[in-house]
Biopython code that builds the backbone (N, CA, C, O; Angstrom):
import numpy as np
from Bio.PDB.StructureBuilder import StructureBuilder

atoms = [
    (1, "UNK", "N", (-6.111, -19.321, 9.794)),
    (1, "UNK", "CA", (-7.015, -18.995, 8.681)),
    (1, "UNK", "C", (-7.102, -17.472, 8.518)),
    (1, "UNK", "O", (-7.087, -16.937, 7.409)),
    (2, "UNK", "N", (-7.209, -16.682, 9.875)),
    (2, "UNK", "CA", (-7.118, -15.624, 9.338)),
    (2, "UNK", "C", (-5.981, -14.671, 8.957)),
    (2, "UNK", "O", (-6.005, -13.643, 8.281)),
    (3, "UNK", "N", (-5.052, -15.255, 9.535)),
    (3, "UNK", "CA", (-3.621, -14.954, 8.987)),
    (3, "UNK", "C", (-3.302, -15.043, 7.453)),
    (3, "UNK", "O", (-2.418, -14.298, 7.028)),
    (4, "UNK", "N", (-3.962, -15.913, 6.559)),
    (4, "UNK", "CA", (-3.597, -16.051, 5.254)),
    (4, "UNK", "C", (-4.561, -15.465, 4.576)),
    (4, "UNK", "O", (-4.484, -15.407, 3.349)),
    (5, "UNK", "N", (-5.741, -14.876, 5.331)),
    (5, "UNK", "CA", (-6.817, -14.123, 5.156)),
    (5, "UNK", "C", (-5.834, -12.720, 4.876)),
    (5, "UNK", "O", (-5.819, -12.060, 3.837)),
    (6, "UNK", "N", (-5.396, -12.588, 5.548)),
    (6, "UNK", "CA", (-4.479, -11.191, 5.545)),
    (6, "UNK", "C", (-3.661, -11.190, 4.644)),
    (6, "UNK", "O", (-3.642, -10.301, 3.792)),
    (7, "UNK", "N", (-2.608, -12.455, 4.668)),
    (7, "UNK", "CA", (-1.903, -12.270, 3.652)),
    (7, "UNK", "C", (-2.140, -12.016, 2.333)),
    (7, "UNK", "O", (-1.314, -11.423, 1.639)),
    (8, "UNK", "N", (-3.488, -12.519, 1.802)),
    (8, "UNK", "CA", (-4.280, -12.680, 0.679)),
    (8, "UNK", "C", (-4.605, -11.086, -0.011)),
    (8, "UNK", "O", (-4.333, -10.634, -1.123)),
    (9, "UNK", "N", (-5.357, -10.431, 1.262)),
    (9, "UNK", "CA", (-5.717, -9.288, 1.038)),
    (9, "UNK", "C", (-4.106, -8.519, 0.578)),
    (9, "UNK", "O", (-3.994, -7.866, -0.460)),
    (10, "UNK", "N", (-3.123, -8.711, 1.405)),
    (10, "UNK", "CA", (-1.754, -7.957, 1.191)),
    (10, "UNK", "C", (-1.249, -8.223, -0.347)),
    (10, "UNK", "O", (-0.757, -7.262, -0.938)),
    (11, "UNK", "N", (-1.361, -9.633, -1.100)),
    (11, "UNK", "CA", (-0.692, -9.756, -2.099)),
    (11, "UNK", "C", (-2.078, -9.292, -3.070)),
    (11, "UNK", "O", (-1.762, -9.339, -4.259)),
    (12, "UNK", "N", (-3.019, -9.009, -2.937)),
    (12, "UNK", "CA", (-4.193, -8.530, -3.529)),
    (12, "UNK", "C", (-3.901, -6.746, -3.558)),
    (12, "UNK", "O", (-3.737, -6.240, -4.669)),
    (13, "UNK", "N", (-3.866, -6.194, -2.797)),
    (13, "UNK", "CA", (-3.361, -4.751, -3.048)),
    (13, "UNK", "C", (-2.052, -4.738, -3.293)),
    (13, "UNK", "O", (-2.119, -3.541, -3.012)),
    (14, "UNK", "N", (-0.710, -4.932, -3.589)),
    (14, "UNK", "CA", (-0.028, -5.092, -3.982)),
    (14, "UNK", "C", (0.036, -5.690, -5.427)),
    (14, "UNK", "O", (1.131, -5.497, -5.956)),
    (15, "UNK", "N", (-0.791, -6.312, -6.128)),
    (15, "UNK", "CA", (-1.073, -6.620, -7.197)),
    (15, "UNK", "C", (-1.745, -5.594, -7.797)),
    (15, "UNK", "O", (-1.378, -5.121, -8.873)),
    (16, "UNK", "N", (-2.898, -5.129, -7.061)),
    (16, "UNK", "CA", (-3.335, -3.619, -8.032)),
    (16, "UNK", "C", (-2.892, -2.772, -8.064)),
    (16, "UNK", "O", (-3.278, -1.823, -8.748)),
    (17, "UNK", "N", (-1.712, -2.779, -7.193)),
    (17, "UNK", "CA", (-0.818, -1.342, -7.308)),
    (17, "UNK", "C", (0.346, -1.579, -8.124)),
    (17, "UNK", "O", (0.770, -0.530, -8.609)),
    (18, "UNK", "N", (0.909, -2.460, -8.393)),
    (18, "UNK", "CA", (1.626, -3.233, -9.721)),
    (18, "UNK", "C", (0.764, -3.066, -11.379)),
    (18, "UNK", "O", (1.289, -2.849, -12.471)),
    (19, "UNK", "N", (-0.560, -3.242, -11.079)),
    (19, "UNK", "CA", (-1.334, -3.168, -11.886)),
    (19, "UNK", "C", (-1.473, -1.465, -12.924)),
    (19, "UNK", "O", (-1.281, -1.075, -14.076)),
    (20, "UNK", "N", (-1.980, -0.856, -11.431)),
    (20, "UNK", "CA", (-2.033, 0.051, -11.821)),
    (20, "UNK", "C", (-0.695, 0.985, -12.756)),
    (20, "UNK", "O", (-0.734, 1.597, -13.824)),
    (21, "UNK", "N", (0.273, 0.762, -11.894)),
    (21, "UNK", "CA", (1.558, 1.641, -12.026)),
    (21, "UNK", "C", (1.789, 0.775, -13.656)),
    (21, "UNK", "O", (2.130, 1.490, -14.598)),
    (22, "UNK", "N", (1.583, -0.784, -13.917)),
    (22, "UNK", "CA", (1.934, -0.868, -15.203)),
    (22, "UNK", "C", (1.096, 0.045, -16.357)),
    (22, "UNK", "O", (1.627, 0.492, -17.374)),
    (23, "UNK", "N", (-0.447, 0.243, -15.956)),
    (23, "UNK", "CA", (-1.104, 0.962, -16.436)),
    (23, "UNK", "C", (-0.847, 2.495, -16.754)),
    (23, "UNK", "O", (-1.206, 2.953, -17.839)),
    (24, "UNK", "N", (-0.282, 3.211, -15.888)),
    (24, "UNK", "CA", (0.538, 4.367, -15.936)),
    (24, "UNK", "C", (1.791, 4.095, -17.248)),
    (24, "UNK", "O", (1.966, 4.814, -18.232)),
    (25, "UNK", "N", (2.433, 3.024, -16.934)),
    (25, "UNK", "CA", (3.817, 3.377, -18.378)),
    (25, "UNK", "C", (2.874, 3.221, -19.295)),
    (25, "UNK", "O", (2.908, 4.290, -19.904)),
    (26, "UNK", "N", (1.789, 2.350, -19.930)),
    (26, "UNK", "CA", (1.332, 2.251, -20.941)),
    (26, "UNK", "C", (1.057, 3.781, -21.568)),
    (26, "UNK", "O", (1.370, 4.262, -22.656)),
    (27, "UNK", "N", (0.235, 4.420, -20.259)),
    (27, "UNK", "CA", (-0.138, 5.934, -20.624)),
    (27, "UNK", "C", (1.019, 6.594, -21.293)),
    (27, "UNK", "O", (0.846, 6.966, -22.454)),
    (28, "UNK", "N", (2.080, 6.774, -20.772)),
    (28, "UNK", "CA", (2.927, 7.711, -21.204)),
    (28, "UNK", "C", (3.696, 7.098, -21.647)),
    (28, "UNK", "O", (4.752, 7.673, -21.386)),
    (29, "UNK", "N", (4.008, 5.729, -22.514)),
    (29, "UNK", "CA", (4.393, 5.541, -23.756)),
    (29, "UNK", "C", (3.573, 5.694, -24.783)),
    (29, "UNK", "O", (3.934, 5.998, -25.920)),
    (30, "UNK", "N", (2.017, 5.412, -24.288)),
    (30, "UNK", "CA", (1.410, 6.427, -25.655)),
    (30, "UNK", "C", (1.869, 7.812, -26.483)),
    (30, "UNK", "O", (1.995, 8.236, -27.632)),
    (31, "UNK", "N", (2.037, 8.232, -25.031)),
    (31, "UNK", "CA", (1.916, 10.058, -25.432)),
    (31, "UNK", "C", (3.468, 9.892, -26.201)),
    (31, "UNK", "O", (4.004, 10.867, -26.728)),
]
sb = StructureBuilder()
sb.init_structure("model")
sb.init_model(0)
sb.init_chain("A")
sb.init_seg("    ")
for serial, (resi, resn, name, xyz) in enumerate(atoms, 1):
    if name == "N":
        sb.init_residue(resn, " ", resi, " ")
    sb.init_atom(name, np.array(xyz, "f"), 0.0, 1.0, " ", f" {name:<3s}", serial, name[0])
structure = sb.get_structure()
């Protein structure tokens, strides 16, 4: 249980950092 506890958290920051970085091209295809 707490092993997939971990894993969870891992594909959870890895998703906001996907997130984010898509958020970044949006920026600078604005500009």
């Amino acid at each position: 249980m707490i092993l997939s506890y971990i894993q969870g958290l891992h594909l959870l920051r890895k998703a906001s950092e996907e997130f984010s970085y898509s958020i970044d091209i949006m920026k600078l295809m604005k500009i």
